[in-house]
Structure formats: C-alpha cells, structure tokens
C-alpha positions as CSV (number, residue, x, y, z in Angstrom):
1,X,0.0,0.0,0.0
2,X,1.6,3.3,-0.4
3,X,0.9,6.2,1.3
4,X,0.5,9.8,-0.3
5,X,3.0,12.2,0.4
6,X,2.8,13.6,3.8
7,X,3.1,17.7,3.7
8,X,5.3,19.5,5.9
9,X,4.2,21.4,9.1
10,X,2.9,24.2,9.2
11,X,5.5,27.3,9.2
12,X,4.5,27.7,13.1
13,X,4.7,24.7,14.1
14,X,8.7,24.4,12.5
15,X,11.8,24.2,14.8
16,X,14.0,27.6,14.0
17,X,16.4,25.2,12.3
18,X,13.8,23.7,10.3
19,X,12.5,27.2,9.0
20,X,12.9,28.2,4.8
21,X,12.9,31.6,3.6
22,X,10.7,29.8,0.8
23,X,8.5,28.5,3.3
24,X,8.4,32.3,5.2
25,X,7.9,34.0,2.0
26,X,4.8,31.5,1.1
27,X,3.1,31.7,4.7
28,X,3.8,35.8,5.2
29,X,4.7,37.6,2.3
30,X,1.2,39.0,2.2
31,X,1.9,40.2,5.8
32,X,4.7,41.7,5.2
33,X,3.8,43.5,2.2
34,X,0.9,45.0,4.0
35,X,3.0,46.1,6.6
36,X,5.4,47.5,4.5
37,X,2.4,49.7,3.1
38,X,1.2,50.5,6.1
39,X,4.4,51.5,7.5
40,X,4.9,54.2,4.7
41,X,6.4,52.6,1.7
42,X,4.6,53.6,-1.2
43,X,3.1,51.6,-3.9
44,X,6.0,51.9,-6.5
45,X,8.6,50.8,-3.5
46,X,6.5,48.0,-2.6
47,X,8.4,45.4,-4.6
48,X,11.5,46.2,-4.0
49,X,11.1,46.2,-0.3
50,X,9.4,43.2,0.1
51,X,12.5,41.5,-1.7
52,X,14.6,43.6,0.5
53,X,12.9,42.1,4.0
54,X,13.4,38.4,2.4
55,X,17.1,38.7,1.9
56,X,17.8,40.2,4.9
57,X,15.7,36.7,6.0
58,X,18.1,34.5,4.0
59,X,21.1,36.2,5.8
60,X,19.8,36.6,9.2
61,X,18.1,33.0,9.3
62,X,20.7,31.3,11.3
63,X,19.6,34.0,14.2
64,X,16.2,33.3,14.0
65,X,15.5,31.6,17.5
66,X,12.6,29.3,17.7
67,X,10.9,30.9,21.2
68,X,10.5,34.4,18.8
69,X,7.3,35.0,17.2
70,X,7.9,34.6,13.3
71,X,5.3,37.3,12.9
72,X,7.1,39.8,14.9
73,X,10.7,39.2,13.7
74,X,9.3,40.0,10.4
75,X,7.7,43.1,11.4
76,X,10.7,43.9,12.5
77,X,12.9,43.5,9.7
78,X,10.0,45.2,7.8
79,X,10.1,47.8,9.7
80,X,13.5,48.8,9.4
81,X,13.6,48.7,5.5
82,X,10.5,51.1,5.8
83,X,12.2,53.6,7.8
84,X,14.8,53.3,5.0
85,X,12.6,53.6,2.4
86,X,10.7,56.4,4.1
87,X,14.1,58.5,4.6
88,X,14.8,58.2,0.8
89,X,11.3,59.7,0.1
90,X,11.9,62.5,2.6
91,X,15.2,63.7,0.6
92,X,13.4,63.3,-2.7
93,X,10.5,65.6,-1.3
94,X,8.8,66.4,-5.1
95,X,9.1,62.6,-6.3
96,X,7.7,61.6,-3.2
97,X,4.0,63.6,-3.5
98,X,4.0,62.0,-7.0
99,X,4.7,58.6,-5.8
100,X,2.0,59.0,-2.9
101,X,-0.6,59.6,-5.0
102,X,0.5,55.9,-6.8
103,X,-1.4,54.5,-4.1
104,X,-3.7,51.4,-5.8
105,X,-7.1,51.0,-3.9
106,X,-8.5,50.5,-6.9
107,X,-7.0,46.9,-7.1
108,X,-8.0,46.4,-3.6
109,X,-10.9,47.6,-4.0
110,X,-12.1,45.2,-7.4
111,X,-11.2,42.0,-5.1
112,X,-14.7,42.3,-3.8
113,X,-18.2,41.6,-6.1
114,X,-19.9,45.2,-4.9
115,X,-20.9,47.6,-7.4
116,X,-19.2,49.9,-9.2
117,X,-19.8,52.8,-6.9
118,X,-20.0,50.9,-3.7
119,X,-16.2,50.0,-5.0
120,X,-15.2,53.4,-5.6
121,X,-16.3,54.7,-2.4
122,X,-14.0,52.0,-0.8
123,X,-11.1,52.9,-2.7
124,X,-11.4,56.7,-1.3
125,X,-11.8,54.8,2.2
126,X,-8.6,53.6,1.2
127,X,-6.7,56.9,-0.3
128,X,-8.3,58.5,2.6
129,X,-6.8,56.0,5.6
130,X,-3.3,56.1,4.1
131,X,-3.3,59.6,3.5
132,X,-4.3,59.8,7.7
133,X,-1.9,57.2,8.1
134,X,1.0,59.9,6.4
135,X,0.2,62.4,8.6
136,X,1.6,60.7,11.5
137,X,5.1,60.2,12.8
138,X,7.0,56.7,12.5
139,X,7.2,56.0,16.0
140,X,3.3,56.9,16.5
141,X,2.5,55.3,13.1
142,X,4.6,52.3,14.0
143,X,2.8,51.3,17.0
144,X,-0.8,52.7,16.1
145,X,-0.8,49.8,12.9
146,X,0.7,47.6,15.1
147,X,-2.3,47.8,17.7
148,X,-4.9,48.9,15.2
149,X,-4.2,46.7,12.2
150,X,-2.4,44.2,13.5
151,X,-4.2,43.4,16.7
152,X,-1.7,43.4,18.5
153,X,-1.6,43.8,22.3
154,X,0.9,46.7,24.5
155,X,3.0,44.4,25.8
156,X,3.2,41.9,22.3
157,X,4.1,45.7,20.8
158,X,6.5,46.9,23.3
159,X,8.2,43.3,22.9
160,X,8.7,43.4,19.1
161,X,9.8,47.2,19.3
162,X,11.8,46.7,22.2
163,X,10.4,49.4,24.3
164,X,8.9,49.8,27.4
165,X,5.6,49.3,27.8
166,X,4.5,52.9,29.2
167,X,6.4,54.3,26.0
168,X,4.0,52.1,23.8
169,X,0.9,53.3,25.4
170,X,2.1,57.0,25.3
171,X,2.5,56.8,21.3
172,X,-0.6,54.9,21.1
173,X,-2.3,57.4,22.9
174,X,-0.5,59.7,21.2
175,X,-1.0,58.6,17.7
176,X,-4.9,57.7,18.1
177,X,-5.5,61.4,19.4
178,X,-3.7,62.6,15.9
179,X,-5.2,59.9,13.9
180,X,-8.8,61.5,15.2
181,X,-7.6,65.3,14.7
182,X,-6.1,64.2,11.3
183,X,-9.5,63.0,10.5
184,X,-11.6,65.9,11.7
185,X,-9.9,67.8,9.8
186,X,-10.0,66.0,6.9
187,X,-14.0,65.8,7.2
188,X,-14.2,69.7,8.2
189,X,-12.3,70.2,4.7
190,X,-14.8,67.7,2.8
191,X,-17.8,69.6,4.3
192,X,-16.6,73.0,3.6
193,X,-15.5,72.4,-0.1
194,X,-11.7,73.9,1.2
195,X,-9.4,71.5,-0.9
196,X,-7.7,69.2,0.6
C-alpha cells in the first residue's frame, strides 16, 4: 500500500532550524507587504522592499530563534527597511508627492463583487486611511498599525519594538488622538468644499 505524500508542518509549528525563507515568504509575504504599506512605503517601492525584508531573512536565518514570534521578527525587519525607504522619500520631497498619490485601492478595492460605486467609495476609504496614516510620525505610526491593524496587544508591541511598555501606550495614545484630529480635519475640509 503506499501512502500519499505527507506535507510539511505548518511554518508555526517548524523548529527555527527547520525554518525556509521559501516556506516564510509563502506563509507571510502577504503580511509583510501590507506592513510595509502601512508602515509608509509607497506603492512603486512595494516590490523592492518586500525583496529587500526576504534577503535580509536569508542572511539573518541562522539568528532566528525558535521561542521568537515569526510574525514579529518580520515586522521587524519590515520595519526597518521602511524607515529606509521612508528617509529616501523625505530627501526626494517632489518625487515623493507623486509617488503617494500611486497608491492602488482601486486593485484592492475590485477583489470584492460590490458595485461599481459601492467600490469606488471604498477605494477613497482607502486613499483616505493612508493619507491619515501619512500624517503621522514613524514612532506613533509604528505602534498605532501595530495595535490597530495588527491586533496586536501593549506588551506583544513593546516586545517586538523593544520598548517599554508605558512608552507604547504614550505613542498609542498619542498617535490615536492625531489619527482622530487628522480625520476631523479632513471631514471639516470635505464639508466645507476647502481642498484638501
């Protein structure tokens, strides 16, 4: 009798040693593409930066240890090649307005069967969130997708960004107080006809 081929564990359930960057690409690449956007890279950068984050996984590997969250070691890593990409758009000020604007929700926004206009009015839900999302710093911006988007708890955040856990509440605080005044704003401007 033979037996069909058994497939292997689940990424999670891996020892560190037995971790691929093939099998961490497959099971998070999603993740860490939407964290990437999230975190400020913009639309055309995307690419790049994902590959970035997945060879700094093939080096770094080896230092992977198995009682670390997979999850937040990516974020991590994610992390810092956003702040990278983010500096580079801060020196090229002009490209980096055009490049903003590059933002996609349109191709988001066709994954689901709604109607033409009920899609459009989630692609400016989109443009709209990531433009709120601009107006913040990194370090607020950092831990207000980390808790907002990600789910993630103080402590889990204070952990993967290796601060303490008062400093993580203050930014959140912090951040969700500027998210709301950012969004005011934005409404006010919308209901007065000022441009944006």
């Amino acid at each position: 009798m033979s037996r069909a081929p058994s497939s292997p564990p689940p990424v999670s359930e891996r020892a560190a040693g037995e971790l691929t960057v093939e099998a961490l690409y497959d099971a998070y690449a999603d993740y860490v593409y939407r964290s990437l956007r999230r975190l400020g890279v913009v639309e055309a950068n995307l690419p790049d930066a994902l590959q970035e984050v997945f060879v700094v996984v093939h080096r770094r590997l080896g230092e992977f240890h198995a009682h670390a969250y997979v999850k937040q070691w990516l974020f991590v890593i994610a992390l810092r090649i956003a702040r990278n990409y983010r500096r580079t758009l801060v020196r090229r000020r002009p490209e980096r307005e055009a490049l903003a604007a590059g933002v996609d929700p349109d191709s988001l926004a066709a994954e689901r069967s709604d109607g033409p206009f009920e899609r459009a009015a989630q692609a400016e839900e989109i443009r709209l969130f990531y433009a709120l999302l601009e107006t913040l710093d990194d370090d607020k911006r950092e831990v207000f997708v980390l808790a907002e988007l990600d789910q993630m708890s103080v402590p889990e955040i204070a952990d993967t960004l290796s601060l303490n856990v008062n400093t993580v509440y203050s930014r959140l605080r912090a951040a969700r107080q500027a998210f709301e005044r950012a969004l005011s704003r934005r409404r006010a401007q919308q209901n007065t006809g000022s441009p944006r």
